[in-house]
N, C-alpha and C positions, 0 to 999 in steps of 0.2 A: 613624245615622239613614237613612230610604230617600230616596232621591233623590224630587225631584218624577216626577210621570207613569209610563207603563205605561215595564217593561224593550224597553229597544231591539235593534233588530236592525241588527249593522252588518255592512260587507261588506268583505272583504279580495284583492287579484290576490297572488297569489305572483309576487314581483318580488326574488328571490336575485338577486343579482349577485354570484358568485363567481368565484375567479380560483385555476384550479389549476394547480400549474407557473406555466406563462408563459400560459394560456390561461383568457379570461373565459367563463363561460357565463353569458348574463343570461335568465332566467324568463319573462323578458316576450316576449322573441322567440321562443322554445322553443315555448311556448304559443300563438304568432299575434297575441297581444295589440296588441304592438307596431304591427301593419296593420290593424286593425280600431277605429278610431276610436265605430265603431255599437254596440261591447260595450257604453259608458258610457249606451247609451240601455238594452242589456238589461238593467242592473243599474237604472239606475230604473225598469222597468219590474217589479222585483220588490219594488219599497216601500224599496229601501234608499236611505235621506240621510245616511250616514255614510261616507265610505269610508278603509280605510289603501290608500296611492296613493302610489307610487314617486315621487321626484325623486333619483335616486341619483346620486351623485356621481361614480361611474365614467361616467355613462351620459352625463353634460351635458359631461361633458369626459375624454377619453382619455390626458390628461397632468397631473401640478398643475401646469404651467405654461404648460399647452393654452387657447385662448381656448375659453368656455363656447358650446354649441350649445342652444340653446332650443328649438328646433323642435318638435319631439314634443312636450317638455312644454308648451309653450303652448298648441297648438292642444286636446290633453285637459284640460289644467285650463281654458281657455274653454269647453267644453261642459260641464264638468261644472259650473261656474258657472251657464247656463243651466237645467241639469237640476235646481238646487235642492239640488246633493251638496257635502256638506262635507267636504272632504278632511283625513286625518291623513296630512300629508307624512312618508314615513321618508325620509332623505338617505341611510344606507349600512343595508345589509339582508344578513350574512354574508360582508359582502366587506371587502375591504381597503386600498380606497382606487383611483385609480387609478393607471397605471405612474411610479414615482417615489417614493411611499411606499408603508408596510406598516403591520402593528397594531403591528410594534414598534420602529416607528419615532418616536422622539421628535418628528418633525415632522407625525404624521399627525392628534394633537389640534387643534393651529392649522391644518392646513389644511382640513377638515370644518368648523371654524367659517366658514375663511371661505368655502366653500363654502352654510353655513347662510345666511350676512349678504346673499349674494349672492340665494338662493333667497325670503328675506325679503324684499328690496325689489323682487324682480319680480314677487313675488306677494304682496303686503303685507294683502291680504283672508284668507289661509291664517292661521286661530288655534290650530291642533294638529299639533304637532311628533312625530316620535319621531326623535331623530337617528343613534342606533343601534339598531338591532334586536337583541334579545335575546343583549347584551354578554359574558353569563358564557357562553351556549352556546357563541359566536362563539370566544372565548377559546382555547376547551375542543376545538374541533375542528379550530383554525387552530394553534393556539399547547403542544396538550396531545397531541393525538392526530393532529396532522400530515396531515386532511383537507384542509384547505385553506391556501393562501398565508397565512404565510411557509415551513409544514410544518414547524414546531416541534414537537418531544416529548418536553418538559422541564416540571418545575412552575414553576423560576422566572419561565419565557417565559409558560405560562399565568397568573400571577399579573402579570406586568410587563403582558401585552397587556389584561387588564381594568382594570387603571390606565389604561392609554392611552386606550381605550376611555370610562372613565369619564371623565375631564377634559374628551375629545372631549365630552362631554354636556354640561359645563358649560358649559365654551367659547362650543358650538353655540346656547346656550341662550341665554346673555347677549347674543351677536351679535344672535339673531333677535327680543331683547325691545329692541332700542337702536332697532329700527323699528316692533313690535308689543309693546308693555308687559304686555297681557294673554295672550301668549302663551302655550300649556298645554303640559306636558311630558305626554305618555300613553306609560309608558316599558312596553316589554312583555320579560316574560322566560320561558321555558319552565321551568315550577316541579313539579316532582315532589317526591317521600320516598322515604329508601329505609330498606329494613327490613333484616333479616340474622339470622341464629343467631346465639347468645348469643357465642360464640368471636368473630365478627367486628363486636362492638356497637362495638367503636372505631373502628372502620370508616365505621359507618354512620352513627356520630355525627357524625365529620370531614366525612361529605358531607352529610348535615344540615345544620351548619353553613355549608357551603358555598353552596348553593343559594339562599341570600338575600342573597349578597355585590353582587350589583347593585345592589338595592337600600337595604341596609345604606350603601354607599358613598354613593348621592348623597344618603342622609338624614343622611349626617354621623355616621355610626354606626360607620365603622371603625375607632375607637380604643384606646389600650394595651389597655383593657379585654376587645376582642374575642377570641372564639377564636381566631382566625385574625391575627390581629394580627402574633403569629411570626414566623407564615407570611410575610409580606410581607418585613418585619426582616431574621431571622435567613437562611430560604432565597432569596429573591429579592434580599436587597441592596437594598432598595427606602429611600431619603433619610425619616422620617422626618416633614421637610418637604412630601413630596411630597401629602400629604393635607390638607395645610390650604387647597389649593382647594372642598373639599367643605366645611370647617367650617361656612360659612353656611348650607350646604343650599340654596340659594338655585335648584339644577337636582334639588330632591327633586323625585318625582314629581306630578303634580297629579292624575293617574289614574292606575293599576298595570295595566296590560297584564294576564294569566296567560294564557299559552299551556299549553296542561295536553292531551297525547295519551295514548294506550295505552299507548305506550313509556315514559311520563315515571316513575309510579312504578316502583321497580326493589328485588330483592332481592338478596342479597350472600351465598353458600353453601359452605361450604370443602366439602362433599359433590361435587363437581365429576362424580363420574362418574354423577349421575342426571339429568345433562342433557348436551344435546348439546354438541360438540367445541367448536364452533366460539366458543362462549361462556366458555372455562375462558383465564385469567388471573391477577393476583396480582398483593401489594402490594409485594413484596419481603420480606413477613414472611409472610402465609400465598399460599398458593395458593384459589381458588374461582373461582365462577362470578357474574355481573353480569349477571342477567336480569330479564324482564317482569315485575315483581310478580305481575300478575292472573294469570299462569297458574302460581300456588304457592297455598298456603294463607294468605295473607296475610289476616285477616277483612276481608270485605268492607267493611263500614263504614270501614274507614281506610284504603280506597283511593279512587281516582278525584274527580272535580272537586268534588264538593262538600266533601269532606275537606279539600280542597287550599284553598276558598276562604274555609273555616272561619278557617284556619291564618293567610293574610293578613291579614283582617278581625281578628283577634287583637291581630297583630303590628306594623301600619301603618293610623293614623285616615285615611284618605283613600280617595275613591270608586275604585272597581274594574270594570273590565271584562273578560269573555275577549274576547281578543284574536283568537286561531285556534280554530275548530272543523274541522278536517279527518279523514278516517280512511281510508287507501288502501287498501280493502275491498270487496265485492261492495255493490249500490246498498243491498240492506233493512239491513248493517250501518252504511253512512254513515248510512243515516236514524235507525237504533235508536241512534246515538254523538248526532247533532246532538240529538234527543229528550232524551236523558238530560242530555248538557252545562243544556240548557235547563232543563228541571225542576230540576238543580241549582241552577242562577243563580236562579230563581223561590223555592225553597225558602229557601236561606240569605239572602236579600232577604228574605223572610219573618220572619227572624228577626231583623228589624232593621241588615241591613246593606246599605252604600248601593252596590248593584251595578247598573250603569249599563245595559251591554249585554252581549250575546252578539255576538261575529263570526263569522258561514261566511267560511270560508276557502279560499283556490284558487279564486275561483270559477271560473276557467276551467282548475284542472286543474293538474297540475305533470308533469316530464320527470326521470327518472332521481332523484327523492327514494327509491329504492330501494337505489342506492348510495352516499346523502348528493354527489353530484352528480360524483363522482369516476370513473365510468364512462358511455363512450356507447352504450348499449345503447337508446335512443327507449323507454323504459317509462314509458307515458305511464297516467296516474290522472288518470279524470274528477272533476270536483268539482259546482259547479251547477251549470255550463253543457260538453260534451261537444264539443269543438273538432277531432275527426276527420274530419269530415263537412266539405262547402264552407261553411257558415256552422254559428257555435256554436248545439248542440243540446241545450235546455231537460232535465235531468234531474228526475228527481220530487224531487231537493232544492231545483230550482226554482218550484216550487207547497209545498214545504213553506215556503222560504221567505217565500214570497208569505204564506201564510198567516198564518206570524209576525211578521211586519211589519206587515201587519194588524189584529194585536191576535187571530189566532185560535187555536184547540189543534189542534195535529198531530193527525190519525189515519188511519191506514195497517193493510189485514191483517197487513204484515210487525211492525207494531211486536207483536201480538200474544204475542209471544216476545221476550224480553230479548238482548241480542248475544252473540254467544260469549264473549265477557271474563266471562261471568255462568254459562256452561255447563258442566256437566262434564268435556266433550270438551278445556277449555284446558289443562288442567295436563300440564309437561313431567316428574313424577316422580309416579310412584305417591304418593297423599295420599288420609286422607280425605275423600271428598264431602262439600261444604257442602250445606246446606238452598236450595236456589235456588225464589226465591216464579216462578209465573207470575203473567204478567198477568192482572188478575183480568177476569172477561168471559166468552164465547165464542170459544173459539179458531176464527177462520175457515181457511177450507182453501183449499187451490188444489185440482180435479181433474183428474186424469191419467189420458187413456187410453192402450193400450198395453202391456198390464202383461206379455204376455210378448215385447216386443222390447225391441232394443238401449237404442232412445232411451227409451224409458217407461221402463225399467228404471233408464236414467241416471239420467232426472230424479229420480225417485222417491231416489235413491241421493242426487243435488247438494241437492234440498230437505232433505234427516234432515241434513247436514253443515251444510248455512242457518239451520238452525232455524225452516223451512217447515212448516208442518202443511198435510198433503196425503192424497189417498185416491189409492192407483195401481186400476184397474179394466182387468179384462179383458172380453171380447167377450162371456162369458156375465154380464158385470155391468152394462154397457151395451153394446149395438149401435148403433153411433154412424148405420147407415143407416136406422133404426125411430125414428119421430119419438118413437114412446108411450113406449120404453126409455128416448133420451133427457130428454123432461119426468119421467118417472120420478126420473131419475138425478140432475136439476137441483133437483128438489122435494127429495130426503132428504138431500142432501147440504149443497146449500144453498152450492154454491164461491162465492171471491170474482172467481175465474176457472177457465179449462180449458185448460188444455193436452193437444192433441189429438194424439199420436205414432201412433195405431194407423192400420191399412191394409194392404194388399197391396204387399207388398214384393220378391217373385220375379219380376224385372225378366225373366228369357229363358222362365218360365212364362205370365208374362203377354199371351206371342202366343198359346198356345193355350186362354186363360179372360180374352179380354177383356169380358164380362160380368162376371166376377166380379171384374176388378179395377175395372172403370169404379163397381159398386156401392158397392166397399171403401175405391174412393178418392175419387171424384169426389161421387157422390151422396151417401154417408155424411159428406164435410165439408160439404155445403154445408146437409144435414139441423142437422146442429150449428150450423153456424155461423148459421143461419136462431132456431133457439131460443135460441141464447143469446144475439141479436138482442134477441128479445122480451123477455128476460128482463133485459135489460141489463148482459149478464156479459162480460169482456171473453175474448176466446180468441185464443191463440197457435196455430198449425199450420203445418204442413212441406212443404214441396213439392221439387222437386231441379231438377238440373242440365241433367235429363232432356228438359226441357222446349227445349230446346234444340238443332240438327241438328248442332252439332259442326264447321260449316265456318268459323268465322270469330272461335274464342274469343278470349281469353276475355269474359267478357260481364259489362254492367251490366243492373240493375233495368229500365231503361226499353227494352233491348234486344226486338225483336218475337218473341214465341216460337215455333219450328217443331220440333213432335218427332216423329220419324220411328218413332217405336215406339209398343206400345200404352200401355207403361206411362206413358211420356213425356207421353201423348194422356189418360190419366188426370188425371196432375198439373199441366198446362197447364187443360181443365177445372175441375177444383177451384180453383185460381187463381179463375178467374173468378166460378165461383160463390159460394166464400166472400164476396168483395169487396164482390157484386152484394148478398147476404143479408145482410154486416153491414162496413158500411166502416170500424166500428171494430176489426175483426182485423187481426192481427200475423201475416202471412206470411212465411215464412221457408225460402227456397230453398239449400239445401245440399249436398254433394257429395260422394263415398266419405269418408264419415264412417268412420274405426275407433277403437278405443278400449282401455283396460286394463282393461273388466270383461266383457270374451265372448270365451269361448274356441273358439265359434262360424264368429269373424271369420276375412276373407281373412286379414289378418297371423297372428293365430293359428295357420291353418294352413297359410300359407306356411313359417313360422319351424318347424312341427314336423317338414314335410316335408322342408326345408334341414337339420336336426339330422338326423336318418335318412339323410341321405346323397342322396338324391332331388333331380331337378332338378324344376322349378315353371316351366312355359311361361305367362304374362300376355300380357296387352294392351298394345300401344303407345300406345294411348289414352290423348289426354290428359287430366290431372283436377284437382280442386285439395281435395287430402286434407284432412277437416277431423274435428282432434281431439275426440271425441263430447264429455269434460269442459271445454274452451275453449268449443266450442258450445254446452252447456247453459248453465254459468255465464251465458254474454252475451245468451243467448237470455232466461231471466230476468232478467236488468237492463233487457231491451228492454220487456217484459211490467211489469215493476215503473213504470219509466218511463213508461207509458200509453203508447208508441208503438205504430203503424199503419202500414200500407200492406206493400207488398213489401219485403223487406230479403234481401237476398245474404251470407251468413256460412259464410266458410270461412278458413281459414289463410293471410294472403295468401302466393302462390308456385302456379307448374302445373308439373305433371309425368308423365310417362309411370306407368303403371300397371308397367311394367317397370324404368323407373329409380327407381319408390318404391321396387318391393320388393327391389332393389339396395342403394339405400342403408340400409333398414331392417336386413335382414341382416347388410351391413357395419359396422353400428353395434354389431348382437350377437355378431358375433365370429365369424360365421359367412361362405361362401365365398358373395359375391354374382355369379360369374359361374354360378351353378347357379340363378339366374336367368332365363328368355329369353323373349325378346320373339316375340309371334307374327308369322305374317306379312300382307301385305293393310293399305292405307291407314290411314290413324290420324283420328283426331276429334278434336278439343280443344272440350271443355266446359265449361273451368273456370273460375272463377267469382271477376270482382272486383266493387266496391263502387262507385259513384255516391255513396252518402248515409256512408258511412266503414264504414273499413277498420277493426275494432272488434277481430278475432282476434289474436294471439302470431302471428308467422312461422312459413311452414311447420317455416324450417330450428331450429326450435326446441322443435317436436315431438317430434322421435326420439327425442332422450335422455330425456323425461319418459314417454313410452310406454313403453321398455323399464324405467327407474327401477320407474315404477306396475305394472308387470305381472309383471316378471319371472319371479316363483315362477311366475306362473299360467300362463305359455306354457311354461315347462320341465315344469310339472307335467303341466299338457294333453299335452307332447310324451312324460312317460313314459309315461301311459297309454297312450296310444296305440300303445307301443312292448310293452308288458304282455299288450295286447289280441291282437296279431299273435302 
């Protein structure tokens, strides 16, 4: 039956507290959380009254026999009491207790309760519980595949630590109802399917079954009877008795969490070599690969969340909610994921079944979920609020949110296309194309001018891979300095924005045609930006580093601009004018951009000159190299986001024009001392952030430049060599 009232939107912090080795990472301070007391007013400020909200057990106390530290949690669960938020406390979230015990440790069930008993009578108004966070993944990465403390990688250890794990729940449960009687359990688990070729059906049925051992367990369901029954028995040695704490059920669920990602469905391929390396493994009977469902032939219909909440609603009578909705993606695919999750939950509620809410999840973003948290590499994924900047920065999943919580319908030009899990471009083995519906409608476009340079060119290139409908447009399509061409150009096309790349770009020509660059640059942006003022389109456009005299880099946005050149005197200009005609544009100051699609570029032909044997004299001057694909990607998340004003984006790091192309060389295996530096005083222009540092590090460049290009700079340099 459907629950009372409209489907709710609740809100979740990624609050991991994991402990790898001897070393905790907690989410909460990664992310800034932790110091920002004022997030809990951003999150009501986006309609959400529900929140899942840390009281983690490592975090109150750093020993089990450490006296408990309230502080933090007090002072946020008092405001959030003000604010009207009703918190789902989770006590441990992928960790393992603090130092003293482990998940397989026999005493780590009793001490979580009393951890629970404790958390309960200092916050005795908290009516929703999750004591462990999604038990069988926790299991599976600490206890199975040796991610996380204790680093087990045995089945018995993972089968013994979801025991543990589970009692912990019952325990937790029973403590916190001896103070709160109606206390609710909202137990959440990350629930996928996985499929397989017929050879590996045993396979997939073993993990079938598996996947609902969390919940099987507290509903009193693990008995002789189960598949996995054995399993416990025979490989783990597990007492038999050890289950009759579950008998009553008494810690079943009261709500079922599903956390359901991209990754979660998964298929199983003894074909190993039609997918990459890095994925081929084995059972000890066959050999295959354990990959992404979506990007195989898997039929759509029996994948992704709705499939998945079909499958609960089947299996277990009690109310459901998703739990996470996350996608560590470019911004239009987080929003096409959050959309679809939604429409899901809305559809199968439809059909009679009592699904509660939807959770965005991270809202402030998560640190190293790229390496399941076992490397520090800061790769930071914004979620609805963007925490690079000196205070969290509202992404457009924060008005989608807003919107939902409201009781309203998403619509965005990006949802106009389905996400890539839905495109042709996913699949990792030659398959037949499925039938992919578009959205039915008007495809809206972005337009793009610039169509014969670098950056047009990119974008045009990062939107087909986005699943952007776009028009790129050259100088005889629009003259961005002729008002008439541009209303022209805004009338047939009809964008939902512009991105403006075109201009004069011959920075040491532009002393002898500074007429024709002031027209190119200066007056042809502010023509634009003046109509698509009127027209109320939003527009992105570029300006550089140029703007700048070079004596006292590197620089922020609010820095005063002095450019000593003409070109510089152009795009300082333009600055203004745009600003002045539409203060709703997105400027975007940038810096010796190069990239892997112009063979064109300085690098380009530095590298063919260096393979030829040829030495390459450069500038000492300094810069702050920004990868053309880094900068489009983010340039469009900025533009997605409705963001405005000036923004500085480049790779943070400055460097010599002579130690780039140094290092670039010596990466490609070529002699960087056939590099030289010229001679005469050096400038530094390069370019940092005020409002966040949004780009990949420079030093992280190189290798993805030469990876993306390589055919095409060797190729460029044979020709060239063909040509002589």
């Amino acid at each position: 039956m459907h629950s009372p009232g409209p489907l709710e939107l609740w809100g979740g912090v990624e609050c991991t507290v994991a402990r790898i080795g001897d070393t905790y990472r907690d989410q909460a301070i990664e992310t800034g959380h932790r110091e920002r007391l004022h997030d809990l007013d951003l999150i009501a400020e986006l309609g959400i009254r529900t929140l899942r909200y840390p009281i983690i057990w490592e975090t109150v106390t750093s020993h089990c026999d450490a006296e408990p530290d309230w502080f933090w949690h007090d002072a946020c669960l008092s405001r959030m009491r003000e604010l009207g938020i009703r918190p789902i406390a989770t006590l441990c979230h992928h960790g393992s207790g603090p130092l003293g015990t482990h998940l397989l440790d026999p005493g780590f069930a009793m001490g979580l309760a009393q951890h629970a008993a404790r958390v309960a009578e200092r916050y005795p108004w908290i009516d929703l519980y999750t004591p462990v966070n999604e038990p069988l993944t926790t299991a599976r990465f600490s206890a199975l595949y040796g991610h996380w403390h204790p680093h087990a990688r045995d089945y018995p250890s993972f089968l013994r630590a979801l025991l543990i794990e589970g009692r912990a729940t019952v325990l937790a449960m029973r403590a916190i109802r001896q103070v709160r009687p109606k206390a609710q359990l909202v137990q959440t688990e990350d629930l996928g399917k996985v499929f397989s070729t017929p050879l590996l059906a045993y396979q997939a049925e073993h993990d079938n079954d598996r996947r609902w051992l969390t919940f099987d367990l507290l509903c009193g369901r693990l008995t002789p009877e189960h598949p996995l029954w054995h399993f416990f028995i025979d490989w783990a040695r597990v007492d038999p008795a050890e289950f009759e704490i579950f008998e009553a059920a008494d810690a079943a669920p009261d709500i079922i969490g599903i956390n359901h990602y991209l990754t979660s469905d998964r298929f199983v391929d003894q074909r190993y070599h039609r997918y990459p390396e890095r994925f081929r493994g084995g059972n000890g009977r066959h050999r295959y690969v354990d990959v992404e469902a979506v990007r195989t032939n898997v039929p759509e219909r029996e994948l992704g969340p709705a499939a998945r909440l079909r499958e609960v609603c089947e299996r277990y009578p009690c109310p459901i909610a998703v739990t996470e909705v996350h996608h560590g993606c470019t911004r239009d695919e987080q929003l096409r994921w959050l959309k679809e999750v939604w429409d899901a939950a809305l559809a199968v509620r439809a059909e009679g079944a009592d699904i509660r809410a939807v959770t965005v999840w991270s809202i402030f973003g998560t640190v190293d979920w790229s390496s399941l948290l076992t490397e520090r590499n800061g790769v930071y994924e914004p979620g609805v609020f963007d925490i690079r900047g000196r205070t969290p920065r509202p992404t457009v999943l924060a008005r989608a949110a807003r919107t939902l919580a409201m009781g309203g319908k998403l619509d965005h030009p990006v949802l106009d296309h389905p996400g890539w899990w839905k495109r042709d471009t996913r699949f990792y083995a030659p398959v037949k194309p499925t039938s992919i519906p578009r959205i039915a409608g008007e495809q809206r476009k972005l337009l793009i001018t610039g169509a014969t340079g670098t950056l047009g060119r990119a974008f045009s290139r990062v939107c087909s891979i986005r699943g952007l409908d776009h028009v790129l447009t050259s100088r005889a399509d629009l003259d961005i300095a002729s008002e008439a061409s541009v209303v022209a150009a805004l009338a047939h096309h009809r964008p939902w924005a512009v991105v403006n790349t075109a201009g004069y770009v011959r920075v040491a020509d532009a002393e002898r045609e500074p007429q024709l660059c002031r027209r190119e640059n200066a007056e042809g942006a502010e023509v634009l930006a003046r109509t698509c003022a009127e027209h109320g389109i939003p527009l992105l456009t570029f300006s550089s580093d140029l703007v700048f005299d070079g004596a006292c880099g590197p620089y922020v946005e609010s820095d005063p601009v002095r450019p000593v050149c003409v070109y510089g005197r152009s795009k300082a200009e333009a600055e203004r004018g745009v600003i002045a005609a539409h203060p709703g544009a997105l400027v975007i100051r940038t810096s010796a951009f190069f990239g892997p699609w112009d063979s064109y570029s300085f690098i380009f032909r530095m590298l063919s000159l260096l393979a030829s044997g040829e030495v390459m004299e450069v500038s000492n001057n300094v810069v702050s190299p920004t990868y053309v694909p880094d900068l489009v990607h983010v340039a469009l998340d900025l533009l997605i986001d409705g963001e405005c004003g000036l923004w500085h984006l480049a790779n943070p790091g400055e460097i010599s024009w002579r130690d780039f192309g140094q290092r670039v060389a010596e990466r490609a295996g070529l002699d960087p001392g056939m590099v030289a530096g010229t001679e005469g005083p050096a400038r530094n222009t390069a370019l940092t952030s005020e409002r966040g540092l949004l780009l990949p590090p420079l030093d992280t460049t190189f290798e993805r430049f030469l990876r993306d290009c390589e055919l095409d700079w060797r190729s460029a340099f044979a020709q060239t060599s063909a040509a002589e």
